[in-house]
C-alpha positions as a Markdown table, in Angstrom:
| # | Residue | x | y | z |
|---|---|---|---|---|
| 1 | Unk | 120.7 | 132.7 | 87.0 |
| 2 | Unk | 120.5 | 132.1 | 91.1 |
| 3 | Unk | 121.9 | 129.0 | 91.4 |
| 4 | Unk | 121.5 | 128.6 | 95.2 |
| 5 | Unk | 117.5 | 129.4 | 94.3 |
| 6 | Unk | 117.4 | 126.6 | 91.9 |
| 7 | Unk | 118.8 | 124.3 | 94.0 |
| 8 | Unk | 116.4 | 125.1 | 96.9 |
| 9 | Unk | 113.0 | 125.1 | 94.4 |
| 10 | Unk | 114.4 | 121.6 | 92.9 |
| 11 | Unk | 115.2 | 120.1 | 96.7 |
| 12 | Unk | 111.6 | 121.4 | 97.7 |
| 13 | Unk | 110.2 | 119.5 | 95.0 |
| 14 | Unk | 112.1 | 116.1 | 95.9 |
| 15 | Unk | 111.1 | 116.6 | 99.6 |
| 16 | Unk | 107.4 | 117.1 | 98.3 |
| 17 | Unk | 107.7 | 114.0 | 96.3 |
| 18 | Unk | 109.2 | 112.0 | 99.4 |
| 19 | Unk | 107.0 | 112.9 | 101.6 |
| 20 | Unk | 104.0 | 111.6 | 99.8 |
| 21 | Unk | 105.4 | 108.2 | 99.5 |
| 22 | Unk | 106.7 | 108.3 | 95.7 |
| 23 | Unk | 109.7 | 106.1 | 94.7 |
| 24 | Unk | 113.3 | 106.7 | 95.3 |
| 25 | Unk | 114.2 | 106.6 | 91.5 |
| 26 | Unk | 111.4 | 108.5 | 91.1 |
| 27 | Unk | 112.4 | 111.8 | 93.6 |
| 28 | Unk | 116.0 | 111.6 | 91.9 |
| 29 | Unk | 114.9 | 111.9 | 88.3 |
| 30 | Unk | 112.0 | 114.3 | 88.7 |
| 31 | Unk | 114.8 | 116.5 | 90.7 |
| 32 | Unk | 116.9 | 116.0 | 88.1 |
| 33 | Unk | 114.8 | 116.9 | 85.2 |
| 34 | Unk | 113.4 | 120.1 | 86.6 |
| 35 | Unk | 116.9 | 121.3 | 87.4 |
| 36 | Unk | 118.1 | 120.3 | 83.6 |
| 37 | Unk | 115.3 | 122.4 | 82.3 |
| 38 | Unk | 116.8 | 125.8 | 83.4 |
| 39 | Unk | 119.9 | 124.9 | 81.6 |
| 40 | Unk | 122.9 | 124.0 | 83.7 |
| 41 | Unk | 125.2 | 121.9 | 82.9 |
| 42 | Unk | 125.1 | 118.9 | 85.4 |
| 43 | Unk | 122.5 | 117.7 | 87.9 |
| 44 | Unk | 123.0 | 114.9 | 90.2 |
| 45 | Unk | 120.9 | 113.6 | 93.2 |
| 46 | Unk | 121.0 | 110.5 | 95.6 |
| 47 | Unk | 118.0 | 109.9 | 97.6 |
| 48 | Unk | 116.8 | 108.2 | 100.7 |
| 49 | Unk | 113.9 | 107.5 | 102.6 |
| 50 | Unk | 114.9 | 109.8 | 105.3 |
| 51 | Unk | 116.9 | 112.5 | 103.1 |
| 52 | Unk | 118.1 | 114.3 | 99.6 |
| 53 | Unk | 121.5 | 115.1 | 98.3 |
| 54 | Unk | 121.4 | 117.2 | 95.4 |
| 55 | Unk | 124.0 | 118.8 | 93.5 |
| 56 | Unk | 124.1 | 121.1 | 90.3 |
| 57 | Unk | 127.4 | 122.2 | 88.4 |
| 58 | Unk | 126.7 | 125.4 | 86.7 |
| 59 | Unk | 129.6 | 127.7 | 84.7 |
| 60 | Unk | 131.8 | 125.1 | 86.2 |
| 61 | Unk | 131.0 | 125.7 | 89.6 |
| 62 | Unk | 129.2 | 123.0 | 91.8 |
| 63 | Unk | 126.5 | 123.8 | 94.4 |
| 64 | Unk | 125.2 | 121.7 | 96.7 |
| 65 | Unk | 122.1 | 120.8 | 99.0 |
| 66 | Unk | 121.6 | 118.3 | 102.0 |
| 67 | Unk | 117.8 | 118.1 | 103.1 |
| 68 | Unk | 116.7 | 115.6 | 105.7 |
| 69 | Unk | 113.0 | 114.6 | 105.2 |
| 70 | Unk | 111.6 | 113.1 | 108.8 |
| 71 | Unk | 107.5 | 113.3 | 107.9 |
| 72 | Unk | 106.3 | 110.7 | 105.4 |
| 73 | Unk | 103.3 | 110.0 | 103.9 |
| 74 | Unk | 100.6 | 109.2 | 101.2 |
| 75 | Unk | 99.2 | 111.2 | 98.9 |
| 76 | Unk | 99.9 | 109.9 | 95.3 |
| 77 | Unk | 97.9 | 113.0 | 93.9 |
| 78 | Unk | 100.5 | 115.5 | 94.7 |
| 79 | Unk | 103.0 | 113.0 | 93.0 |
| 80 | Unk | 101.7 | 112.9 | 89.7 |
| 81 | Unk | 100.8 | 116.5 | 89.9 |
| 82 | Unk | 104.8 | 117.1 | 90.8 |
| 83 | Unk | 105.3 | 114.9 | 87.6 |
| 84 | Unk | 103.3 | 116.2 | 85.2 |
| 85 | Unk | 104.4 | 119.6 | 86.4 |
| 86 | Unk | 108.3 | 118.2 | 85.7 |
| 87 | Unk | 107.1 | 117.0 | 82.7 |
| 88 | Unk | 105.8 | 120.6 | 81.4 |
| 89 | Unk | 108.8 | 122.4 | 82.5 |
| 90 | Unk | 110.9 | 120.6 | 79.2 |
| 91 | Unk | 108.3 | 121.8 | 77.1 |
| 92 | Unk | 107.3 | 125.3 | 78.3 |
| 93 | Unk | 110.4 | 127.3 | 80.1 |
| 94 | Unk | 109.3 | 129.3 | 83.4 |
| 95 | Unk | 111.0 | 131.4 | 85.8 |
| 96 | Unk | 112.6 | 129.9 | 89.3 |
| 97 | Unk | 109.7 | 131.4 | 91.3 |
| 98 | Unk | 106.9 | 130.7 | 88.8 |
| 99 | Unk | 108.0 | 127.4 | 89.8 |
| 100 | Unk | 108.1 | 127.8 | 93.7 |
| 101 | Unk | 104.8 | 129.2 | 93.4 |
| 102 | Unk | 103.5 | 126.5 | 91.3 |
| 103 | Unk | 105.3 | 124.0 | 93.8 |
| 104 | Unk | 103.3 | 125.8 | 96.7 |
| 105 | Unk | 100.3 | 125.7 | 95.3 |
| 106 | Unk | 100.7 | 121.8 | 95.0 |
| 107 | Unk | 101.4 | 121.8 | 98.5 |
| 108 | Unk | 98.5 | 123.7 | 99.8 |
| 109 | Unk | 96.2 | 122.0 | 97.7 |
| 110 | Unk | 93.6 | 120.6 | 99.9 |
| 111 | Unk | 93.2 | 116.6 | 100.4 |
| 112 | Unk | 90.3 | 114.6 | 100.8 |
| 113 | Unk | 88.7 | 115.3 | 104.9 |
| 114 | Unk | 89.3 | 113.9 | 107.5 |
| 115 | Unk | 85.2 | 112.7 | 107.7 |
| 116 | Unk | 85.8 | 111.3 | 104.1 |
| 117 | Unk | 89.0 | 109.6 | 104.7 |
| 118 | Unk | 87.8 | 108.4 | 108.0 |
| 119 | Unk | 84.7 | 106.8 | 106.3 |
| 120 | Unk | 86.0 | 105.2 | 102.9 |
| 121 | Unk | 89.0 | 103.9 | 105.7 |
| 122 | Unk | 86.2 | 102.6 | 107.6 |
| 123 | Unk | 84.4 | 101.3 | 104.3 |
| 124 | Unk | 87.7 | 99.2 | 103.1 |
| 125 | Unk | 87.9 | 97.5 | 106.5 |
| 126 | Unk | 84.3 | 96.1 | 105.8 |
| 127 | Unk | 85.3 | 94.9 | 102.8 |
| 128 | Unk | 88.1 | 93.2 | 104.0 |
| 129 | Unk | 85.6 | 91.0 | 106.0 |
| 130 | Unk | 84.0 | 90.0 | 103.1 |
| 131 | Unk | 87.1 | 89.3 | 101.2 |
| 132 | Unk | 88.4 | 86.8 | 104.8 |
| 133 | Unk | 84.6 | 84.6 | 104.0 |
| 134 | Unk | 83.1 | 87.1 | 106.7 |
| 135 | Unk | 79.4 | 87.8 | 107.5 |
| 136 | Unk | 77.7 | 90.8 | 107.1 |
| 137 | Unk | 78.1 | 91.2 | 111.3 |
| 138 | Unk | 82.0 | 90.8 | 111.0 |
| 139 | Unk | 81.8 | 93.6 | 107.9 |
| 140 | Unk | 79.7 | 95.9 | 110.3 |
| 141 | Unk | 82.1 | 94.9 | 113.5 |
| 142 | Unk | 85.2 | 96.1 | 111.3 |
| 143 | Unk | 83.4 | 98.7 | 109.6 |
| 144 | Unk | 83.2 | 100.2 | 113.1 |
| 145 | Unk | 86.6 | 99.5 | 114.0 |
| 146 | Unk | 88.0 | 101.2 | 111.4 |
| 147 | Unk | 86.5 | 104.4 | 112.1 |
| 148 | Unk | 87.9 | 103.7 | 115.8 |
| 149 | Unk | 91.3 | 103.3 | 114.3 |
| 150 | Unk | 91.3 | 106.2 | 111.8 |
| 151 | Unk | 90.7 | 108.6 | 115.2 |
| 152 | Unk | 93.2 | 106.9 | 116.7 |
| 153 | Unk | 95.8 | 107.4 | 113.9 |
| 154 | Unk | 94.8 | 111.2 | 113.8 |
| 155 | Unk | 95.9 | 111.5 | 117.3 |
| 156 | Unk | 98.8 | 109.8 | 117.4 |
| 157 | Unk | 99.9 | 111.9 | 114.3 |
| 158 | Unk | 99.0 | 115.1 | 116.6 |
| 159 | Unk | 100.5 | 114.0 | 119.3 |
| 160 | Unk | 103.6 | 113.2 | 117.3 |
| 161 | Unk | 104.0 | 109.7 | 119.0 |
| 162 | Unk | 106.5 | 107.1 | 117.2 |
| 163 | Unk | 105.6 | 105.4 | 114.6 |
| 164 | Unk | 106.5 | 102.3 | 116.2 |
| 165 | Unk | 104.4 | 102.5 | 119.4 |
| 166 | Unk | 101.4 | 104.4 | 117.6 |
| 167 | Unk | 100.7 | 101.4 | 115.5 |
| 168 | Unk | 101.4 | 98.7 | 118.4 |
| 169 | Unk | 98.5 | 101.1 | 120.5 |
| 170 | Unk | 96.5 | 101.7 | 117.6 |
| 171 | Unk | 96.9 | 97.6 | 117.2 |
| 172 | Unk | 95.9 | 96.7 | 120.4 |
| 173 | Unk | 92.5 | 98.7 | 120.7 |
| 174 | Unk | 91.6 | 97.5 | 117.5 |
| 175 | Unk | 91.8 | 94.2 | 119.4 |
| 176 | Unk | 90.1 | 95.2 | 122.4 |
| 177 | Unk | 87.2 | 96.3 | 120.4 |
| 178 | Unk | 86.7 | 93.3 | 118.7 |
| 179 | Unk | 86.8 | 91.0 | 121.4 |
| 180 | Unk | 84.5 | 93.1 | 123.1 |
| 181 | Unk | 82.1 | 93.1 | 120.2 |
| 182 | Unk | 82.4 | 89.5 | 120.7 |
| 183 | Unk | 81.0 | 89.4 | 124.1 |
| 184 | Unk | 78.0 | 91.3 | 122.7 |
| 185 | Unk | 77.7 | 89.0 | 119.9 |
| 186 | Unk | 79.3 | 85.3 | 120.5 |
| 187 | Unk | 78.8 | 84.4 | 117.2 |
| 188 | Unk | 80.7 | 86.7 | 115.6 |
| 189 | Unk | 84.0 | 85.7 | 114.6 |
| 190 | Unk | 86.7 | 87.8 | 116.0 |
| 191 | Unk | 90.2 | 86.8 | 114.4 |
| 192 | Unk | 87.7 | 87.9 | 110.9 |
| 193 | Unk | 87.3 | 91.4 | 112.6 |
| 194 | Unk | 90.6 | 91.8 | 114.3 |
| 195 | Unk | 92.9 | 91.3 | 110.6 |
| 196 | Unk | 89.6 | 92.9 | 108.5 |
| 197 | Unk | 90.8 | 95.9 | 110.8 |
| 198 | Unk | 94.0 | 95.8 | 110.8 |
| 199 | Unk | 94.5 | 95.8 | 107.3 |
| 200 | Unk | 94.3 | 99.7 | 107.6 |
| 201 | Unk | 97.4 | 99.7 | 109.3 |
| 202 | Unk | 99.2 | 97.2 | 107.3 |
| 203 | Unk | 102.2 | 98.9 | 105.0 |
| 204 | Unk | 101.2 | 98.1 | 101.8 |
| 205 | Unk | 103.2 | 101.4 | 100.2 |
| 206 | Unk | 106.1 | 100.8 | 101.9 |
| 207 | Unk | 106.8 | 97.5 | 101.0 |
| 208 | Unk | 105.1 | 98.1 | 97.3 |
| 209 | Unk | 108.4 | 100.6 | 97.5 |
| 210 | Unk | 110.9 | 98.4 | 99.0 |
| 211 | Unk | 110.5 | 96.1 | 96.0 |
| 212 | Unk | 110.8 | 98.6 | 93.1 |
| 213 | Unk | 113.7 | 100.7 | 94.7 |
| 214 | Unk | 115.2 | 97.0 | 94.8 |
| 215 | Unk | 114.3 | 96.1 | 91.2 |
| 216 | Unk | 115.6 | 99.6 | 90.0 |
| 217 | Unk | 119.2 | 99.2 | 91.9 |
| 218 | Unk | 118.3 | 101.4 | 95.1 |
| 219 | Unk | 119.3 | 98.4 | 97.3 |
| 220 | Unk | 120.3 | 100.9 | 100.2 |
| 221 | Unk | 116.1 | 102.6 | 100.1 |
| 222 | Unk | 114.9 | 99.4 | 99.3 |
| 223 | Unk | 116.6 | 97.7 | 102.2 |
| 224 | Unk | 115.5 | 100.6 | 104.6 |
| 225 | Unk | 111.7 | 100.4 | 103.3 |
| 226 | Unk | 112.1 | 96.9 | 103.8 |
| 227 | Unk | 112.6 | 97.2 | 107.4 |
| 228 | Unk | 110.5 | 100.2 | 108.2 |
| 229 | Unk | 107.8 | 97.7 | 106.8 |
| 230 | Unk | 108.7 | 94.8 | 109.3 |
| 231 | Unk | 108.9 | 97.5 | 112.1 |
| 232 | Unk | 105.3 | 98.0 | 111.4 |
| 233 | Unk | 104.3 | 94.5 | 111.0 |
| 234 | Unk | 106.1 | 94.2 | 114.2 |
| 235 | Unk | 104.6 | 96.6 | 116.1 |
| 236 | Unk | 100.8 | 95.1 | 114.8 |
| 237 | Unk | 101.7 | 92.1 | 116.0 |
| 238 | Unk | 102.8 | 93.5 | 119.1 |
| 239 | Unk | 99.6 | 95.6 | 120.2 |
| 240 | Unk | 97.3 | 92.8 | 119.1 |
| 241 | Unk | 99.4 | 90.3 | 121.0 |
| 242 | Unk | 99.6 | 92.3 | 124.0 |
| 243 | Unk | 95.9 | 92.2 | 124.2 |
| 244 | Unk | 95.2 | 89.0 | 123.3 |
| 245 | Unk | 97.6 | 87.8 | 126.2 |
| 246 | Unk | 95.9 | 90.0 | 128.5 |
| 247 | Unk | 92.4 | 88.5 | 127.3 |
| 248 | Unk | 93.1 | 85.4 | 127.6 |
| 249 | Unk | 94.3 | 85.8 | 131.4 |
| 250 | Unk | 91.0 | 87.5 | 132.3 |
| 251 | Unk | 88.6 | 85.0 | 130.7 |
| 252 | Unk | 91.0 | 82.2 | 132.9 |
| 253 | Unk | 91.7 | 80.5 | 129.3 |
């Protein structure tokens, strides 16, 4: 058996995993349960947000793997289609590359578009009026907004700009659009529109992960979720402050 090629199909599968948000515990035992099925004789793996150690011990030899994973996202389809696919290898045997191959296809498999995410993103921020004792002209406000911020977000990605100053931009024009919708309609209330908005940005995954990495005894992922969450948060209140400073100076208040 190639053990260096098993240990680069099993590392790709953990990167896949990490970089669509899943769990820490859940990278480390998926990795280790598709490398047990071919065999060997040990697997071990310790995961972070930001990279994968894997090891496997095979004829008494130990091999080892150091990935560094710097793109993170969402997309919890691929991670239950990386589980299942775990999940079948203990059942029905393949071959190292049936497996990369199966693991690309995963990969390649074509998400939701940009038009569609950009309008169901656009549709939640609506809600979110409702669900802050908004009007039907805050829903449409935000509604609008959010289709400003998903644009936004996809040029920040392609421009490859930090995560920190993306969302504190991102932030602040979602501001600026809301206060200026307010000048066009006074009666609109714009701290319902600005946090409607906003909620798009908030991290709702990574601090969903910071607390079960902490409740499963990753304290060292949990801890760095935890802050990469309050960077965020940080950076939202930053943008929107920034504005709302400069707003305030304008209209003399």
């Amino acid at each position: 058996m190639d053990t260096n090629a098993l240990l680069d199909v099993t590392a790709y599968a953990g990167r896949l995993l990490l970089q669509s948000g899943a769990e820490t515990y859940r990278v480390e035992e998926t990795m280790v349960r598709i490398a047990q099925s071919f065999s060997i004789d040990d697997a071990q793996s310790f995961v972070t947000p930001t990279g994968i150690m894997l090891s496997i011990t095979y004829e008494q030899k130990t091999y080892s793997k150091i990935l560094r994973v710097q793109k993170r996202g969402v997309d919890l389809h691929r991670i239950d289609l990386i589980n299942a696919l775990a999940r079948k290898l203990a059942k029905d045997p393949c071959t190292i590359q049936e497996l990369y191959e199966e693991l690309q296809k995963i990969e390649q498999e074509p998400r939701y578009s940009f038009l569609t995410t950009m309008f169901f993103g656009a549709l939640g921020a609506g809600g979110f009026a409702f669900l802050f004792q908004g009007t039907y002209v805050e829903a449409i406000a935000a509604f609008v907004i959010g289709l400003i911020i998903k644009c936004m977000q996809k040029l920040m990605d392609h421009l490859q700009i930090h995560m920190f100053f993306s969302h504190s931009i991102v932030a602040g024009i979602a501001a600026l659009a809301a206060f200026l919708f307010g000048l066009l309609y006074p009666k609109a209330n714009e701290d319902t529109i600005i946090i409607s908005s906003i909620m798009l940005l908030v991290p709702g995954l990574a601090i969903t992960n910071a607390i079960r990495d902490t409740m499963a005894g990753d304290y060292l992922s949990g801890l760095a979720r935890a802050v990469e969450a309050c960077l965020i948060a940080i950076a939202i209140a930053v943008g929107i402050g920034a504005v709302l400073q400069c707003w305030l100076l304008w209209r003399g208040a």
